[in-house]
Residue, then its C-alpha position, 0 to 999 in steps of 0.5 A: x241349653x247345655x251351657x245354661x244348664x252347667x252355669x245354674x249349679x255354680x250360681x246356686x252354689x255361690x248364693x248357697x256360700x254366701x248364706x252360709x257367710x251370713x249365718x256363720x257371723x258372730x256379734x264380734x264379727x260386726x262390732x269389728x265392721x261398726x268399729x272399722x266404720x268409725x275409724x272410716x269416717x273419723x279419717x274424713x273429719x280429719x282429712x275435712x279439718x286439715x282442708x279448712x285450715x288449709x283454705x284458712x291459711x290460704x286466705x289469710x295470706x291473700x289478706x296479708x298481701x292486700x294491707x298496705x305497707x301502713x298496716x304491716x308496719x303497725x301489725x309488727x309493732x308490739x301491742x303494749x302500750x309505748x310513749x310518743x316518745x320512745x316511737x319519735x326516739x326509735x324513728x329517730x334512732x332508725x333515721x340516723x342508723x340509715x343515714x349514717x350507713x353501715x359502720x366502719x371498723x377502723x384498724x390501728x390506734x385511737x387519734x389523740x383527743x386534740x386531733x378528734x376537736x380540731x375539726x370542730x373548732x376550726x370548721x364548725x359553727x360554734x367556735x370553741x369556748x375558752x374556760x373559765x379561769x377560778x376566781x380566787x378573790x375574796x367573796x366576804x361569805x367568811x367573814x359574814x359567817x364568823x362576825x367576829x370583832x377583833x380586839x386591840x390585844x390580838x384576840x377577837x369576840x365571836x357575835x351571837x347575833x346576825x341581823x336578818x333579811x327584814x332588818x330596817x331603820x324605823x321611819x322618821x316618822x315613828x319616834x320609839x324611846x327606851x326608858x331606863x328607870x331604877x327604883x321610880x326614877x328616870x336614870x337614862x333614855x335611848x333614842x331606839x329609832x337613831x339604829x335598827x339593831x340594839x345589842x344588850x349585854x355586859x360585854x362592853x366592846x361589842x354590846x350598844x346598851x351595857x349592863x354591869x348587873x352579874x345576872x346579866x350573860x355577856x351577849x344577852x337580849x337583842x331589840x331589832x327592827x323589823x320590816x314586816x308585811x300583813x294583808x288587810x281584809x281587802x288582800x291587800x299587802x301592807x308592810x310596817x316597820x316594827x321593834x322585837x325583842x329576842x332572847x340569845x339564850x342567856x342564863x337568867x333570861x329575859x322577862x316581858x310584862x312580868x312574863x319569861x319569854x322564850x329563848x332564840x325568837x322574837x316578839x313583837x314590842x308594843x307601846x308601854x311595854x316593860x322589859x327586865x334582864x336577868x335579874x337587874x331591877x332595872x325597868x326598861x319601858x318603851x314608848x312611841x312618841x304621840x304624832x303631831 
C-alpha cells in the first residue's frame, strides 16, 4: 500500500506538467508543428517520386534488353529523313572499312607512280590502254568558216552567204524559170532548177546572176533552195522543195511585189512573183513551168 501510495504523487504530478504544456502553447508553437508536418510529407513525395523513376528506368532497361540487335540498330539511327542512297553508300563504306581491316601507316617514302600500276597492267583484268596520239590533219572546219575564193592576183573575196542544212536541187519534175525583163521586153531567162543556190550581185568573180546597176552592193540578194517539211491535217509530214529569196543586208535592198523585205531572212517565192534589186529597173519575175 506504501508504494502504491509514493507512486500516485508522481503520476499526478506528471499529468499536472503536461496540462501546463498544453496551456502554456502559443499559436506560433503549432504553426511550427503544421509547417514541420508539411516539410514531413513533402519529403515522402519526394523519396515516392525517386522510387518510380527508379522502377521507370529499371524497366526500360529490361525492355531494351528484349529488342533484337534489328531494333537497336534502327533506334541508333538519326530520325531525319536519309536517302536510300547515302543508307546503301554508308552500308557500303562500312563493308569496305571491315574488309579491308585496320589501316596501315607505311614509314619511308612514296613508291614511284610506275611502280604503284605495274601491278594492274600485268595482273589485272583490263589491260592498260594505250593513249590516243593528237590528230594533226586537216578537219576542213576552217575552211568551212572562212568560204573565201582566192583570186588570181593573190587576194581572196570573203562569201556573205552559206548555204544551210535543207539546201536542195529542186526536183525534175518542177521547172522554176527567172525572167529578166527591161522596159516590156524579155532581155535574159535563167534555168533557176540547173542549181540549188543563186548569188546575185556586182561582184563578178564569186556572184552567178551579175548585175552592173551602182545601186546594186557587191554580194546583194541570194535565191536558195530549200527543202522544207509540213504536216497535213492528218499529222502526216510531207516535205517540198521550194525557192526563197534572202536579202544580205545590202545598201539599196531588196523589194518583193512592190513591197521592201527584211534584211538576213528568207521568204518564200511563189509563181509570178516580181523581184527588184536596189534601184535597177530591171524585173525579175519567176515562174514554174505548167506539168504536162
Amino acid at each position: 500500500m506504501a508504494s502504491k501510495e509514493d507512486r500516485s504523487p508522481h503520476s499526478s504530478r506528471e499529468r499536472q506538467r503536461r496540462r501546463d504544456r498544453r496551456r502554456s502553447r502559443t499559436p506560433e508553437d503549432s504553426s511550427r508543428r503544421h509547417r514541420s508536418r508539411d516539410r514531413d510529407r513533402s519529403r515522402d513525395k519526394d523519396r515516392e517520386r525517386r522510387r518510380d523513376k527508379h522502377r521507370d528506368r529499371s524497366g526500360d532497361r529490361e525492355r531494351r534488353s528484349r529488342r533484337s540487335p534489328e531494333e537497336r540498330e534502327s533506334r541508333r539511327r538519326p530520325r531525319h529523313n536519309r536517302s536510300g542512297d547515302d543508307d546503301s553508300e554508308r552500308d557500303s563504306r562500312a563493308l569496305a572499312r571491315r574488309q579491308d581491316g585496320p589501316s596501315v601507316r607505311r614509314s619511308g617514302p612514296l613508291p614511284s607512280q610506275a611502280d604503284s600500276f605495274a601491278g594492274t597492267a600485268e595482273g589485272g583484268d583490263d589491260p592498260e590502254k594505250p593513249k590516243e596520239k593528237p590528230n594533226m590533219g586537216n578537219t576542213g572546219r576552217l575552211a568551212a568558216l572562212s568560204n573565201s575564193v582566192a583570186q588570181a592576183d593573190g587576194t581572196s573575196i570573203v562569201l556573205k552567204y552559206h548555204e544551210p542544212g535543207e539546201a536542195r536541187k529542186p526536183p525534175p519534175s518542177d521547172h522554176w524559170k527567172l525572167f529578166v525583163f527591161k522596159g516590156g521586153d524579155i532581155i535574159d531567162t535563167i534555168e533557176l532548177s540547173a542549181r540549188s543556190c543563186w548569188l546575185i550581185g556586182r561582184e563578178m568573180a564569186v556572184v552567178d546572176l551579175p548585175a552592173e546597176h551602182p545601186s546594186l552592193s557587191k554580194q546583194h540578194a541570194v535565191i536558195q533552195f530549200r527543202y522544207i517539211e509540213k504536216r497535213n491535217e492528218y499529222g502526216d509530214k510531207i516535205g517540198k522543195v521550194k525557192p526563197y529569196v534572202i536579202d544580205l543586208e545590202s545598201a539599196n535592198g531588196t523589194i518583193l511585189n512592190d513591197e521592201k523585205i527584211p534584211s538576213s531572212r528568207y521568204l518564200e517565192l511563189r509563181d509570178k512573183d516580181m523581184l527588184l534589186f536596189g534601184h535597177s529597173t530591171r524585173e525579175y519575175v519567176i515562174m514554174l513551168a505548167p506539168k504536162d
